[in-house]
C-alpha positions as CSV (number, residue, x, y, z in Angstrom):
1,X,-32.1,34.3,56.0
2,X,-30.0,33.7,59.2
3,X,-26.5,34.2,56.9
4,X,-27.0,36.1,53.6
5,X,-25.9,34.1,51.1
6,X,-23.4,35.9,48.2
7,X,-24.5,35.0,45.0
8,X,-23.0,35.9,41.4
9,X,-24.7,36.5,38.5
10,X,-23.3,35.6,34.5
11,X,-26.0,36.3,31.7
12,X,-25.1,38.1,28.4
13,X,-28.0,40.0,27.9
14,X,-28.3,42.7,30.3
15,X,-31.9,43.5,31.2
16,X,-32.4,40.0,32.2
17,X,-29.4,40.1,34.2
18,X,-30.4,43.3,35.8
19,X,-34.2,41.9,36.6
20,X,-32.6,38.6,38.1
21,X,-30.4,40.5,40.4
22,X,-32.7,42.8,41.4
23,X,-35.2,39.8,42.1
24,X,-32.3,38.6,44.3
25,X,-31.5,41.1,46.1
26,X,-35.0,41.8,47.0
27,X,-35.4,38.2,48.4
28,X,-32.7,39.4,51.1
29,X,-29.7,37.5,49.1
30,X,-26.3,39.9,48.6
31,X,-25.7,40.0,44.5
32,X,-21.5,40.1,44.7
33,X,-21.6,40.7,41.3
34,X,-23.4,40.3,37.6
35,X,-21.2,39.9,34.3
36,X,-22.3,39.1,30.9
37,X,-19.2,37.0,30.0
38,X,-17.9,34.1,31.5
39,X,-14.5,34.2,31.6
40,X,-14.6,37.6,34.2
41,X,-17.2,35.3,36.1
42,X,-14.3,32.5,36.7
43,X,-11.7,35.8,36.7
44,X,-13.1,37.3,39.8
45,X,-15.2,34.7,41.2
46,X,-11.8,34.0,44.0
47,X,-12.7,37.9,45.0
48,X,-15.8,38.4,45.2
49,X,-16.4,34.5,46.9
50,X,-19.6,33.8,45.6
51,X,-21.9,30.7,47.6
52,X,-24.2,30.4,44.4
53,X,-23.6,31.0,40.8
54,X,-26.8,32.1,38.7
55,X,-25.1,30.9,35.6
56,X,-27.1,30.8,31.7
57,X,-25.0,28.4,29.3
58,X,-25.4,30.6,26.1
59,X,-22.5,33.0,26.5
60,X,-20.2,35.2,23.9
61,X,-16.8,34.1,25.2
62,X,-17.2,30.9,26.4
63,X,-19.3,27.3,26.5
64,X,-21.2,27.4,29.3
65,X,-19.7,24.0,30.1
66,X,-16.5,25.5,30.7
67,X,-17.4,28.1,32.7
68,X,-18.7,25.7,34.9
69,X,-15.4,24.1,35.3
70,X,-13.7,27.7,35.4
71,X,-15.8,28.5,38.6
72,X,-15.4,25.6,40.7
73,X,-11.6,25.0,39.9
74,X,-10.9,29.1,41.4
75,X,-14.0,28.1,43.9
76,X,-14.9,24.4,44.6
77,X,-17.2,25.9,47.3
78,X,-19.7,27.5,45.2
79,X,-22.9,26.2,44.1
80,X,-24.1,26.9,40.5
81,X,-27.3,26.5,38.9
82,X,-27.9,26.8,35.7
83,X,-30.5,29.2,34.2
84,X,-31.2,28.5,30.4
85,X,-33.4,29.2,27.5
86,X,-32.3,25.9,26.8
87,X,-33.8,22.5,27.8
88,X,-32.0,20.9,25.1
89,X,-31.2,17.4,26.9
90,X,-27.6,17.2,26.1
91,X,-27.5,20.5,27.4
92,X,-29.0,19.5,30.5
93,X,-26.7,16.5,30.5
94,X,-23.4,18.4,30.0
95,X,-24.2,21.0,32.5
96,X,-24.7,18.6,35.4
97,X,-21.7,16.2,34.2
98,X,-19.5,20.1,34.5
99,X,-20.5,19.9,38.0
100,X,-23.9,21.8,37.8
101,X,-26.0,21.7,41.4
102,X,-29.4,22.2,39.1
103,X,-30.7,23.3,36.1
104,X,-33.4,25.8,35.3
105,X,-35.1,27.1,31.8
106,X,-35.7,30.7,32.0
107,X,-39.5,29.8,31.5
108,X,-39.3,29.6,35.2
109,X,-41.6,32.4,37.4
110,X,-40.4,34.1,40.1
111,X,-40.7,32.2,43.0
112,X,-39.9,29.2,41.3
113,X,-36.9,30.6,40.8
114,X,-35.8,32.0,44.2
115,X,-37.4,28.6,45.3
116,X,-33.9,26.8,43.2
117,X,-31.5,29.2,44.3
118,X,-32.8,28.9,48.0
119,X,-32.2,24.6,47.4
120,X,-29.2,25.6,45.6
121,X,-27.4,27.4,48.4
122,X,-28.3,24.3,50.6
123,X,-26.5,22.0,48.1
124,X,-30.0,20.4,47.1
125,X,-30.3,19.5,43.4
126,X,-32.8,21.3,41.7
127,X,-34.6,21.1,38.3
128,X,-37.3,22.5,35.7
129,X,-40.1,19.7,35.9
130,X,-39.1,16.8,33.5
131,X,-35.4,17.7,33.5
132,X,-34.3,15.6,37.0
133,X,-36.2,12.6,34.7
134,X,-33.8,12.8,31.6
135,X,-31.0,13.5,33.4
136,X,-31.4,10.3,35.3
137,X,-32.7,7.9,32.3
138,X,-29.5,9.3,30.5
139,X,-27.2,8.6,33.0
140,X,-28.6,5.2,33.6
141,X,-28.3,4.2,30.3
142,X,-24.5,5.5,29.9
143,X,-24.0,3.7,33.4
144,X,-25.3,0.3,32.2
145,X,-23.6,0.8,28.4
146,X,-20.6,1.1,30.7
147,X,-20.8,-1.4,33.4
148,X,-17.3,-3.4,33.1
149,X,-17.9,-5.5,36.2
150,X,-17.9,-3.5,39.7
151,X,-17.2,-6.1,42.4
152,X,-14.3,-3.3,43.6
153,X,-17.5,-1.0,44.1
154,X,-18.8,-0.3,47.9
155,X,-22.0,-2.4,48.8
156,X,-24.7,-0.3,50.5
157,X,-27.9,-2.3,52.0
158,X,-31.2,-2.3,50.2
159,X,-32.5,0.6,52.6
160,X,-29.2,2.6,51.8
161,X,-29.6,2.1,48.2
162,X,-33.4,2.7,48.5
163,X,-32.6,6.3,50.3
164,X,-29.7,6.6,47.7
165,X,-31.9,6.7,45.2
166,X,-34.8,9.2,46.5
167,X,-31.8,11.6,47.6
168,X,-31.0,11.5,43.5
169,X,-34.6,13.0,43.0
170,X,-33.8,16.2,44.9
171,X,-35.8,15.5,47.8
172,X,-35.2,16.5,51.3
173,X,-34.5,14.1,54.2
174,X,-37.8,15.3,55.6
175,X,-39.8,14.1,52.7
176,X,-37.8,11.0,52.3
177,X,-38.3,10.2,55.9
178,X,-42.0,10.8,55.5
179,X,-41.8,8.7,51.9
180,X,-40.3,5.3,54.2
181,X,-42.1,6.0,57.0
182,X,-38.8,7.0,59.2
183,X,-37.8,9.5,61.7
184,X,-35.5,12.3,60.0
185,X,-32.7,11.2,61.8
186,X,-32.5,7.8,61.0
187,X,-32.7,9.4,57.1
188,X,-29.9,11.2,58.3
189,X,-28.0,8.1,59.4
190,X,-28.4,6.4,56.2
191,X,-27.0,9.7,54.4
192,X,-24.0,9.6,56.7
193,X,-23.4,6.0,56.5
194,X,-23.8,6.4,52.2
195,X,-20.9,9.0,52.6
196,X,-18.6,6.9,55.1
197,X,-19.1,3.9,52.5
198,X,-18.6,6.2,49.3
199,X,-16.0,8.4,50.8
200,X,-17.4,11.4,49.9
201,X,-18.1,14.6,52.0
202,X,-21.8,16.0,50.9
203,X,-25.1,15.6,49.0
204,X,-24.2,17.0,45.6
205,X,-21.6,14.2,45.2
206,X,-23.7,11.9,46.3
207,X,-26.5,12.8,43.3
208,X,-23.8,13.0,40.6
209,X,-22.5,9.1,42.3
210,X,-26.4,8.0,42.4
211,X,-26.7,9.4,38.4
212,X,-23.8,8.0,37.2
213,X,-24.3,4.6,38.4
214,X,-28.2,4.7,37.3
215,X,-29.6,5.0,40.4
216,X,-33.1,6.9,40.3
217,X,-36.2,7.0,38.5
């Protein structure tokens, strides 16, 4: 890892905290901390400056969703993914709409894991096979329930909205480059001309943008 990345911890139930940060910390990442309640996550979170937030939903003091919203409103620069016993999908739902970067049961091995933190720190969604699926069909349905008329809303070309679309399903510019048969930099183009257009600033923005108007499969 050319910059170690800081990652924070937040699971009730100890051993399982304790075997996830030592999993970390043996994969060459720098554990700033591990807490079993939420609320001293968001409390210490502007201190210890995490870049990724291990975070599991089920937690004594607070809903997870909250905690969620704690973190990145004392530090919008952290990444958090989600590791649950749940895949409940309004669980799954809630958590991403909070601002979750991915979402992972604890069914999950080892490398699997380390594998979503690694995507994680790099802002790339990540999720349990079968989750990215219902995350997407739900938020295409809400989007479409809710579709008042958008002739306000940017217009992106076919190949922008084509790109837009395989960015929601968490793959990298390489493999959507390879997927439309296009060099990695004009992938990259697209991505930059999706943000100008959308005014937004990075790839996890552009996912929740891409779910919430029903973009994906």
């Amino acid at each position: 890892m050319a910059q170690t990345i800081r990652v924070l911890v937040v699971d009730d139930h100890p051993m399982w905290r304790e075997a996830v940060a030592r999993d970390l910390r043996a994969a060459g990442y720098d554990v700033v901390a591990d807490v079993g309640e939420g609320s001293r996550a968001v409390r210490i979170a502007p201190a210890v400056r995490p870049d990724v937030v291990v975070l599991d939903l089920q937690l004594p003091d607070l809903p997870g969703v909250e905690v969620i919203r704690g973190l990145l409103a004392v530090r919008a620069q952290a990444r958090i993914l989600v590791l649950s016993a749940s895949g409940e999908r309004q669980d799954v739902l809630d958590a991403v709409k909070a601002g979750a970067v991915g979402y992972l049961v604890k069914s999950a091995g080892r490398d699997e894991f380390l594998a979503a933190v690694a995507s994680t720190a790099q802002g790339d969604p990540v999720f349990t096979p079968g989750l990215a699926g219902l995350v997407l069909g739900e938020f295409r349905r809400l989007a479409r329930a809710d579709e008042p008329g958008d002739e306000d809303a940017p217009r992106l070309t076919d190949r922008e909205t084509e790109v837009l679309r395989l960015v929601a399903t968490g793959l990298s510019y390489r493999q959507i480059a390879e997927r439309l048969t296009l060099s990695h930099r004009t992938v990259q183009n697209h991505v930059q001309n999706i943000l100008g257009k959308l005014q937004m600033h990075n790839r996890v923005e552009l996912v929740r943008y891409a779910i919430e108007h029903g973009l994906g499969d």
